[in-house]
N, C-alpha and C positions, 0 to 999 in steps of 0.2 A: 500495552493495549491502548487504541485509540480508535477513534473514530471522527470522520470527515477529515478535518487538518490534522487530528492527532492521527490517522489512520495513514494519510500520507508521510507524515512522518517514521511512522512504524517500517510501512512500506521502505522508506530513504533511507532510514540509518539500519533494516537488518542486510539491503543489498548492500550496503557500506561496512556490515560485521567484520570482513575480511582483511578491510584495509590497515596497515599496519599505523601509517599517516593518515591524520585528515588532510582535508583540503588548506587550512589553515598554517599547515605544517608542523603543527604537535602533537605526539604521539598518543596512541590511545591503549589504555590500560581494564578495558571493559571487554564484553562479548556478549551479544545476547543469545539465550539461549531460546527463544521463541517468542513469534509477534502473533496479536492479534489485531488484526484491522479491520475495519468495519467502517462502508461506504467511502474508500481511500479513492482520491484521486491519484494517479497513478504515471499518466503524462500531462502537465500543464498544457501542451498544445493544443491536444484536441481535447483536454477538457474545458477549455476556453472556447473551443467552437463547440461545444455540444453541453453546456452546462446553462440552466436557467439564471445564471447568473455571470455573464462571460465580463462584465465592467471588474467583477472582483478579481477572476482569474490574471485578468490583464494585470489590476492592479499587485496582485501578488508576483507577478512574473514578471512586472517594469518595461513589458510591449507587450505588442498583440502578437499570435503568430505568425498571420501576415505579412509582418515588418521586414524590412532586408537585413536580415542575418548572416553575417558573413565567419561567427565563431559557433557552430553548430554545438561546440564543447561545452558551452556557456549553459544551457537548458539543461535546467532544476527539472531531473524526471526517475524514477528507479527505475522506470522500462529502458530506456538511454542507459543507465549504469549498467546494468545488470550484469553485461558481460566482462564487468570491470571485477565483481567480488562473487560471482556465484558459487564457487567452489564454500565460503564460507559463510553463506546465508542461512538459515535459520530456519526450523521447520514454522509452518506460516501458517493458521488459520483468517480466511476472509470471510468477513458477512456483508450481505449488501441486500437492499429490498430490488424487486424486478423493477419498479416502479419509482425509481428513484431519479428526479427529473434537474436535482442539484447536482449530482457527483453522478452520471450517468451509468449501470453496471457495467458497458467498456471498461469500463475504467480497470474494475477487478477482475475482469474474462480476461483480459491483455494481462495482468502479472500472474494470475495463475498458468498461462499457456506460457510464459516465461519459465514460470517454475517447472511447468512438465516438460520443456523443452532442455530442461537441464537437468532432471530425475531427480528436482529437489520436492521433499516432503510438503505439500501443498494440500491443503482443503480448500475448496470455495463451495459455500451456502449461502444460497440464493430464497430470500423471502416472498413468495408470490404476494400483489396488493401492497406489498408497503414501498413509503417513499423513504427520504432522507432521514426520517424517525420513525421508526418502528412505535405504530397502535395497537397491534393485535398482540392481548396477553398471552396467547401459546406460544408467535414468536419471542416476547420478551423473555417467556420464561427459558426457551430453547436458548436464546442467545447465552443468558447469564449459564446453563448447564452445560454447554458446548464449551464454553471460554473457561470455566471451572474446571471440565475431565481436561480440556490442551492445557491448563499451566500445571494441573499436575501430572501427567502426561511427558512433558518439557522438565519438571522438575525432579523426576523421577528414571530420565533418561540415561542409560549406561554410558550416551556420547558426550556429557555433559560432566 
């Protein structure tokens, strides 16, 4: 479970569940069994053109996306992977506020329409009014009861 960068994360290593190598080329001996992400950035590109903070994006991604790109392979994205390991991605719940002007809801409509594009178990919950941090105590409360029934949901599963 994560949220903003831990949320892209979540997003990056459950499309990467399936891979048998990392990128690094050492083997991996884990598997997740379900992510929860909350306000994930999802593709660096456009979330550097459409994020209130596009200087940090850059900085996380070592150019703009502008730049001339010539190794397209190179971009840090799980919308980009996806068709690399979706066979073994992980059932995924997303929260994000509508009004999220840091990590835009793009972000989380583009992997959940990944996940339906591939009949992987997906939720996406969308907070009306909230931004990057959820104020309103019925969503906080939602969020924590939501993330509560999916890990035990997740831990409780017969595919697992």
């Amino acid at each position: 479970m994560g949220w903003s960068y831990g949320g892209y994360m979540g997003c990056l290593s459950s499309v990467r569940n399936g891979w048998s190598k990392l990128p690094d080329g050492s083997e991996r001996d884990w598997k997740y069994k379900g992510a929860i992400c909350g306000a994930c950035p999802t593709d660096f590109d456009m979330f550097t053109m459409s994020s209130d903070v596009p200087a940090f994006a850059i900085e996380v991604i070592g150019r703009s996306p502008w730049a001339n790109i010539t190794d397209r392979d190179n971009i840090v994205s799980s919308i980009r992977e996806f068709s690399k390991g979706y066979k073994d991605i992980p059932p995924i719940l997303l929260l994000h506020g509508e009004a999220d002007e840091r990590v835009p809801v793009s972000q989380s409509i583009a992997f959940d329409r990944a996940c339906k594009g591939y009949n992987l178990p997906c939720d996406l919950i969308l907070y009306p009014r909230e931004g990057h941090a959820f104020v309103e105590r019925a969503h906080i409360i939602d969020v924590m009861m939501r993330s509560s029934e999916f890990i035990n949901s997740c831990m409780n599963s017969a595919n697992i």
